[in-house]
N, C-alpha and C positions, 0 to 999 in steps of 0.2 A: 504493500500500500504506500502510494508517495504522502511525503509531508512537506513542509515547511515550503520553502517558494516554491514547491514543483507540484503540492498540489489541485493545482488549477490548471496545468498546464497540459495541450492535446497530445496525443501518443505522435503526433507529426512534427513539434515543435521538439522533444522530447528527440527526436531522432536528428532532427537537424542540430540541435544543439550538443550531443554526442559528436555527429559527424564534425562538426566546425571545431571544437576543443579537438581531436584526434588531427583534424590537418594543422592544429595550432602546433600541436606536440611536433607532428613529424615537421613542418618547415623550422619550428628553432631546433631540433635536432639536424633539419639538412648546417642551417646557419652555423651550427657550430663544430660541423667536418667536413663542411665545403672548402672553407680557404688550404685547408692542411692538403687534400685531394690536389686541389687546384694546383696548388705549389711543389705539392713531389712532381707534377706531370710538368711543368712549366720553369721549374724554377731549384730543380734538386741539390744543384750546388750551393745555395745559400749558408752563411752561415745561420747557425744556431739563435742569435741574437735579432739576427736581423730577420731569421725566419720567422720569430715570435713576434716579433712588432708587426709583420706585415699580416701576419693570422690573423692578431688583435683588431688592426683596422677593418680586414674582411669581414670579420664576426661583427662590427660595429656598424660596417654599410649595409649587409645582409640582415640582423637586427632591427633595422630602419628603416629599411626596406618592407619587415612583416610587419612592422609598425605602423606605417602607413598605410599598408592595404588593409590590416585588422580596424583600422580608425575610416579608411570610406567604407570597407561594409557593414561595420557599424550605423554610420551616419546613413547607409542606403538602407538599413533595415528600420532605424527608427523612423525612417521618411514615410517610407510601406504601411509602416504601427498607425504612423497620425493620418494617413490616408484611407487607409483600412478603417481606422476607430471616426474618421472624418463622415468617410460613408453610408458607418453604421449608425451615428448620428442624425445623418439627414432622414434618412429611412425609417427613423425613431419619429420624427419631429412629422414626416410628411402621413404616416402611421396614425399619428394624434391627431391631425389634423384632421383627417381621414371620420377618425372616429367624431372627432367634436360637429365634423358636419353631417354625418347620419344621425347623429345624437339631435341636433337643432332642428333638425328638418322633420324628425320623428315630432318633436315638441308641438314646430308648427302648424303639423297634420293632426295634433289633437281635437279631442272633443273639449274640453276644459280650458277655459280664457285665461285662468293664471299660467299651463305648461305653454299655449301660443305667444304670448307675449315675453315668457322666459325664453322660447325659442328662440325671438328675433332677436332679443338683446343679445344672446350667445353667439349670433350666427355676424350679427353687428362686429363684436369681439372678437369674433376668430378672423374676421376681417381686418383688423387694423392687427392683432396681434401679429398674423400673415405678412401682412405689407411690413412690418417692422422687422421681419425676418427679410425680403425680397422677394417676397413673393404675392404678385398683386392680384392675381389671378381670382381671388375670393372677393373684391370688388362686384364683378358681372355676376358670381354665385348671390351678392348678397342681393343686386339691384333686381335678377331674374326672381328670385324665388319673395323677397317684398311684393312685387309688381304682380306675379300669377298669384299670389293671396288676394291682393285686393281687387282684382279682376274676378275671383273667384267669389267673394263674401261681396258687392258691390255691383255688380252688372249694370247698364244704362240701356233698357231695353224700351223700345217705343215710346222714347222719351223722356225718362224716367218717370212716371206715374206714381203716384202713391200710392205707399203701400197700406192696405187693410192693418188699421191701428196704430200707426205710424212705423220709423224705422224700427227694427232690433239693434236695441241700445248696448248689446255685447258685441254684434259685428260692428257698428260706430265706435266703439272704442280698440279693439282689437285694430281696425282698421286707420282709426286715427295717429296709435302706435306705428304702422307699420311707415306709414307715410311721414311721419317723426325721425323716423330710423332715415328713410330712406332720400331724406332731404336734409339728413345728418345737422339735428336739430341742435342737440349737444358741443359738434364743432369734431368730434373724434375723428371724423375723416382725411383723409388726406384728399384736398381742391383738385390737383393736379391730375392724380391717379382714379380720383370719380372721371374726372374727364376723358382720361385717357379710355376707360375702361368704355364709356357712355358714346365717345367717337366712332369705336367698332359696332356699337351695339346699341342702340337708344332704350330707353328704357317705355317699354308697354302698357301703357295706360289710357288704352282707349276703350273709348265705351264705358267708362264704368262713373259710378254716381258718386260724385264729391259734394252733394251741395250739405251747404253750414259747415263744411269742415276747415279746421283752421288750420290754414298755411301760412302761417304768421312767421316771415322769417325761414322761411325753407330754401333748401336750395336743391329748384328741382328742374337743374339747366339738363338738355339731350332729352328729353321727355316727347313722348310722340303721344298728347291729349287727344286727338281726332275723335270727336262723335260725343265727347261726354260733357258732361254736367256740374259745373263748378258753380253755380246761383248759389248766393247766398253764402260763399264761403268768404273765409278772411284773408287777402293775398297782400296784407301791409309788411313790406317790404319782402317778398320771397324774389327769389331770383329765378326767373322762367327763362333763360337765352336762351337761344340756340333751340329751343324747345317747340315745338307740332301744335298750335291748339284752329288747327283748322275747323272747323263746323262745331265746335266748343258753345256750350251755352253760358254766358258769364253772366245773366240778370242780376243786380243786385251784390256783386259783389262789392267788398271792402277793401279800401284800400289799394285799389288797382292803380290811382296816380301814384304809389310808391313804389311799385314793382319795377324791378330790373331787367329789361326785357332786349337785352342787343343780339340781332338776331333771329327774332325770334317771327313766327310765323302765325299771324292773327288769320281770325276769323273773316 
Protein backbone atom coordinates (compact mmCIF):
# COMPACT_ATOMS: atom_id res chain seq x y z
CA UNK A 1 0.00 0.00 0.00
CA UNK A 2 1.70 3.49 -0.96
CA UNK A 3 1.97 6.32 1.79
CA UNK A 4 3.01 9.43 2.36
CA UNK A 5 3.44 11.70 -1.01
CA UNK A 6 2.86 8.79 -3.36
CA UNK A 7 -0.39 8.20 -2.06
CA UNK A 8 -2.39 9.86 -4.44
CA UNK A 9 -0.25 9.32 -7.04
CA UNK A 10 -1.43 7.03 -10.60
CA UNK A 11 0.30 3.76 -11.24
CA UNK A 12 1.45 5.95 -14.62
CA UNK A 13 3.15 8.68 -12.92
CA UNK A 14 4.54 6.04 -10.48
CA UNK A 15 6.40 4.51 -13.43
CA UNK A 16 7.57 7.59 -15.10
CA UNK A 17 8.83 8.76 -12.09
CA UNK A 18 10.94 5.22 -11.49
CA UNK A 19 11.94 5.59 -15.18
CA UNK A 20 13.29 9.39 -14.87
CA UNK A 21 15.27 8.62 -11.27
CA UNK A 22 16.84 5.26 -13.20
CA UNK A 23 18.08 7.59 -16.29
CA UNK A 24 19.03 10.10 -13.52
CA UNK A 25 21.39 7.38 -11.92
CA UNK A 26 22.78 5.98 -15.15
CA UNK A 27 23.65 9.49 -16.81
CA UNK A 28 25.76 10.62 -13.42
CA UNK A 29 27.15 7.25 -13.55
CA UNK A 30 27.88 7.63 -17.41
CA UNK A 31 29.20 11.57 -16.08
CA UNK A 32 31.47 10.19 -13.90
CA UNK A 33 33.56 7.25 -16.35
CA UNK A 34 33.13 9.00 -19.25
CA UNK A 35 36.09 11.51 -19.04
CA UNK A 36 38.46 8.41 -17.71
CA UNK A 37 37.08 6.28 -21.06
CA UNK A 38 37.55 9.36 -23.05
CA UNK A 39 41.15 9.90 -22.02
CA UNK A 40 42.77 6.34 -22.05
CA UNK A 41 41.27 6.35 -25.86
CA UNK A 42 42.50 9.95 -26.73
CA UNK A 43 45.00 10.93 -24.44
CA UNK A 44 46.95 7.69 -22.69
CA UNK A 45 50.12 9.24 -22.36
CA UNK A 46 49.06 11.88 -19.97
CA UNK A 47 50.60 12.32 -16.91
CA UNK A 48 48.81 11.37 -13.64
CA UNK A 49 48.23 14.97 -12.44
CA UNK A 50 47.38 16.24 -15.37
CA UNK A 51 45.12 13.25 -16.13
CA UNK A 52 43.05 14.08 -12.87
CA UNK A 53 42.44 17.66 -13.57
CA UNK A 54 41.36 17.05 -16.82
CA UNK A 55 38.79 14.11 -15.60
CA UNK A 56 37.61 16.71 -12.97
CA UNK A 57 36.73 19.27 -15.46
CA UNK A 58 34.94 16.44 -17.71
CA UNK A 59 32.97 15.31 -14.79
CA UNK A 60 32.00 19.04 -14.08
CA UNK A 61 30.84 19.82 -17.81
CA UNK A 62 29.00 16.43 -18.15
CA UNK A 63 27.56 17.23 -14.58
CA UNK A 64 26.19 20.58 -16.07
CA UNK A 65 25.23 19.35 -18.74
CA UNK A 66 22.47 16.63 -16.78
CA UNK A 67 21.99 19.61 -14.92
CA UNK A 68 20.45 21.41 -17.39
CA UNK A 69 18.55 19.13 -19.00
CA UNK A 70 17.03 17.75 -15.55
CA UNK A 71 16.16 21.74 -14.92
CA UNK A 72 14.09 22.07 -18.64
CA UNK A 73 12.34 18.82 -18.06
CA UNK A 74 11.46 19.88 -15.03
CA UNK A 75 10.25 23.27 -16.04
CA UNK A 76 8.60 21.40 -19.25
CA UNK A 77 6.67 19.06 -16.93
CA UNK A 78 5.51 21.71 -14.42
CA UNK A 79 4.34 23.70 -17.77
CA UNK A 80 2.11 20.27 -18.79
CA UNK A 81 0.82 20.22 -14.55
CA UNK A 82 -0.50 24.01 -14.83
CA UNK A 83 -1.80 23.36 -18.20
CA UNK A 84 -3.35 20.18 -17.59
CA UNK A 85 -4.71 21.55 -13.92
CA UNK A 86 -5.56 24.92 -16.26
CA UNK A 87 -7.93 22.71 -18.30
CA UNK A 88 -9.38 20.91 -15.64
CA UNK A 89 -10.34 24.14 -14.32
CA UNK A 90 -12.00 25.51 -17.10
CA UNK A 91 -14.08 22.26 -17.54
CA UNK A 92 -14.96 22.70 -13.75
CA UNK A 93 -16.09 26.34 -14.19
CA UNK A 94 -17.87 25.62 -17.68
CA UNK A 95 -19.49 22.40 -15.72
CA UNK A 96 -21.15 24.85 -13.11
CA UNK A 97 -22.19 26.96 -15.30
CA UNK A 98 -23.66 24.30 -17.04
CA UNK A 99 -25.55 23.37 -14.08
CA UNK A 100 -26.57 26.95 -12.74
CA UNK A 101 -28.29 27.31 -16.16
CA UNK A 102 -30.59 24.02 -16.10
CA UNK A 103 -30.86 24.80 -12.43
CA UNK A 104 -32.45 28.73 -13.51
CA UNK A 105 -34.31 27.61 -16.35
CA UNK A 106 -35.99 24.75 -14.21
CA UNK A 107 -36.95 27.73 -11.65
CA UNK A 108 -38.20 29.71 -14.48
CA UNK A 109 -40.48 26.82 -15.93
CA UNK A 110 -42.13 26.69 -12.40
CA UNK A 111 -45.50 26.77 -11.37
CA UNK A 112 -44.63 28.92 -8.16
CA UNK A 113 -43.83 32.80 -8.43
CA UNK A 114 -41.36 32.91 -5.69
CA UNK A 115 -38.85 29.73 -7.67
CA UNK A 116 -39.73 32.02 -11.32
CA UNK A 117 -38.54 35.06 -10.15
CA UNK A 118 -35.47 33.34 -8.17
CA UNK A 119 -34.88 31.86 -11.40
CA UNK A 120 -34.39 35.19 -13.24
CA UNK A 121 -32.20 36.78 -10.72
CA UNK A 122 -29.95 33.47 -10.83
CA UNK A 123 -29.84 33.28 -14.56
CA UNK A 124 -29.34 37.53 -14.36
CA UNK A 125 -26.09 36.38 -12.07
CA UNK A 126 -24.78 33.77 -13.98
CA UNK A 127 -24.61 36.22 -16.44
CA UNK A 128 -22.56 38.87 -15.31
CA UNK A 129 -20.61 36.25 -13.17
CA UNK A 130 -19.93 34.64 -16.91
CA UNK A 131 -18.83 37.89 -18.44
CA UNK A 132 -16.44 38.44 -15.57
CA UNK A 133 -14.81 35.30 -16.30
CA UNK A 134 -14.96 36.16 -20.43
CA UNK A 135 -17.30 34.71 -21.21
CA UNK A 136 -20.36 36.68 -22.71
CA UNK A 137 -22.15 34.34 -24.33
CA UNK A 138 -24.88 34.12 -21.28
CA UNK A 139 -25.86 37.74 -22.21
CA UNK A 140 -28.24 36.31 -25.42
CA UNK A 141 -29.14 33.04 -22.98
CA UNK A 142 -30.38 35.76 -20.56
CA UNK A 143 -32.19 38.29 -23.17
CA UNK A 144 -33.75 34.93 -25.20
CA UNK A 145 -35.04 33.13 -22.28
CA UNK A 146 -36.57 36.83 -20.27
CA UNK A 147 -38.06 37.63 -23.70
CA UNK A 148 -39.86 33.92 -24.54
CA UNK A 149 -41.35 34.28 -20.68
CA UNK A 150 -42.83 37.35 -21.25
CA UNK A 151 -44.01 36.51 -24.68
CA UNK A 152 -45.35 33.42 -23.19
CA UNK A 153 -47.24 34.89 -19.74
CA UNK A 154 -48.35 38.25 -21.87
CA UNK A 155 -49.52 37.72 -25.47
CA UNK A 156 -51.16 40.85 -27.43
CA UNK A 157 -53.63 39.11 -29.33
CA UNK A 158 -56.46 41.01 -31.36
CA UNK A 159 -55.41 43.97 -29.65
CA UNK A 160 -55.07 43.24 -26.58
CA UNK A 161 -58.78 43.05 -25.13
CA UNK A 162 -59.58 42.78 -21.64
CA UNK A 163 -59.25 40.22 -19.84
CA UNK A 164 -62.46 38.74 -17.91
CA UNK A 165 -61.76 40.25 -14.24
CA UNK A 166 -58.82 42.20 -15.03
CA UNK A 167 -55.13 41.11 -15.58
CA UNK A 168 -53.59 38.04 -13.38
CA UNK A 169 -51.64 40.18 -10.91
CA UNK A 170 -48.99 37.05 -10.41
CA UNK A 171 -48.19 37.14 -14.26
CA UNK A 172 -47.94 41.21 -13.97
CA UNK A 173 -45.58 40.86 -11.56
CA UNK A 174 -43.49 37.91 -12.44
CA UNK A 175 -43.46 39.74 -15.75
CA UNK A 176 -42.65 43.19 -14.52
CA UNK A 177 -39.53 41.33 -12.88
CA UNK A 178 -38.58 39.81 -15.88
CA UNK A 179 -38.53 43.05 -17.84
CA UNK A 180 -36.49 44.65 -14.77
CA UNK A 181 -33.88 42.08 -15.39
CA UNK A 182 -33.89 42.54 -18.77
CA UNK A 183 -33.51 46.31 -19.08
CA UNK A 184 -30.94 45.75 -16.23
CA UNK A 185 -32.71 47.87 -13.81
CA UNK A 186 -30.04 47.49 -11.09
CA UNK A 187 -27.13 48.62 -13.53
CA UNK A 188 -25.29 44.94 -13.04
CA UNK A 189 -24.86 44.73 -16.66
CA UNK A 190 -22.32 45.37 -18.79
CA UNK A 191 -23.75 48.40 -21.68
CA UNK A 192 -21.24 47.24 -24.07
CA UNK A 193 -21.68 43.49 -24.14
CA UNK A 194 -25.81 43.90 -23.86
CA UNK A 195 -25.16 45.53 -27.08
CA UNK A 196 -22.96 43.53 -28.51
CA UNK A 197 -24.98 40.54 -27.75
CA UNK A 198 -28.52 42.51 -28.96
CA UNK A 199 -26.58 43.53 -32.48
CA UNK A 200 -26.44 39.70 -33.46
CA UNK A 201 -29.79 39.14 -32.09
CA UNK A 202 -32.41 41.76 -31.15
CA UNK A 203 -34.35 40.97 -28.42
CA UNK A 204 -38.21 39.48 -29.11
CA UNK A 205 -40.95 41.23 -27.84
CA UNK A 206 -43.40 41.59 -30.20
CA UNK A 207 -46.93 41.13 -29.74
CA UNK A 208 -47.01 40.97 -26.26
CA UNK A 209 -49.04 43.23 -23.77
CA UNK A 210 -47.17 45.83 -21.68
CA UNK A 211 -49.67 48.24 -20.89
CA UNK A 212 -49.31 50.16 -17.19
CA UNK A 213 -46.13 48.49 -16.97
CA UNK A 214 -43.36 50.57 -15.74
CA UNK A 215 -40.30 51.12 -17.74
CA UNK A 216 -39.08 53.60 -15.79
CA UNK A 217 -35.46 53.96 -16.48
CA UNK A 218 -34.98 50.68 -18.43
CA UNK A 219 -32.65 50.17 -20.97
CA UNK A 220 -34.34 48.31 -23.58
CA UNK A 221 -32.05 49.40 -26.75
CA UNK A 222 -32.15 46.36 -29.82
CA UNK A 223 -35.77 45.42 -28.85
CA UNK A 224 -37.86 44.57 -31.83
CA UNK A 225 -41.62 45.81 -30.07
CA UNK A 226 -43.70 45.30 -33.43
CA UNK A 227 -47.46 44.77 -32.83
CA UNK A 228 -47.74 45.34 -29.01
CA UNK A 229 -49.15 47.28 -26.59
CA UNK A 230 -47.33 49.69 -24.28
CA UNK A 231 -50.75 52.39 -23.32
CA UNK A 232 -50.45 53.40 -20.40
CA UNK A 233 -47.15 52.29 -19.38
CA UNK A 234 -44.33 54.59 -17.66
CA UNK A 235 -41.38 55.00 -20.40
CA UNK A 236 -39.80 58.22 -18.05
CA UNK A 237 -36.44 58.06 -19.19
CA UNK A 238 -35.89 54.33 -20.51
CA UNK A 239 -33.64 54.06 -23.26
CA UNK A 240 -35.42 52.56 -26.44
CA UNK A 241 -32.53 53.05 -29.43
CA UNK A 242 -31.99 51.36 -31.98
CA UNK A 243 -35.11 49.52 -30.85
CA UNK A 244 -38.41 48.03 -33.52
CA UNK A 245 -41.64 49.78 -32.17
CA UNK A 246 -43.35 49.77 -35.56
CA UNK A 247 -47.39 49.29 -35.30
CA UNK A 248 -46.65 49.77 -31.37
CA UNK A 249 -49.77 51.14 -29.60
CA UNK A 250 -48.39 53.98 -27.19
CA UNK A 251 -51.85 55.65 -25.82
CA UNK A 252 -51.37 57.33 -22.88
CA UNK A 253 -48.09 56.73 -22.04
CA UNK A 254 -45.77 58.54 -19.52
CA UNK A 255 -43.02 60.18 -19.81
CA UNK A 256 -42.34 59.60 -23.54
CA UNK A 257 -40.72 63.32 -23.86
CA UNK A 258 -37.82 61.65 -21.62
CA UNK A 259 -37.18 58.76 -23.49
CA UNK A 260 -33.84 58.17 -25.36
CA UNK A 261 -34.73 57.15 -28.48
CA UNK A 262 -31.54 57.45 -31.38
CA UNK A 263 -32.28 55.20 -33.73
CA UNK A 264 -34.99 54.09 -33.12
CA UNK A 265 -37.99 53.14 -35.31
CA UNK A 266 -41.44 54.64 -34.52
CA UNK A 267 -44.70 53.89 -35.23
Amino acid sequence: MLTGPFRDASAVDLVILLIGVALLVVAVRWAGRAPKTKLDRQAPDLAPRDRLSVENELRKTNLEIIGAVVLIIGVAFTFLEWRATKDQLTVNQETQSSDRLVKTIGQISSSEQAEQVGGMYGLRNLAVDAAAKGDDSYYRVLDQTLSAYIRQHVPCLASCPPKPGGADPRATYTVQVALSLLGDKEGRLDRDKMNQARQKEMVDLRGVDLREMNLRGLYLGYVNFQGSNLSSSDLTDANVSNSDLRRVVLNNVIGRESVIADGTRWP
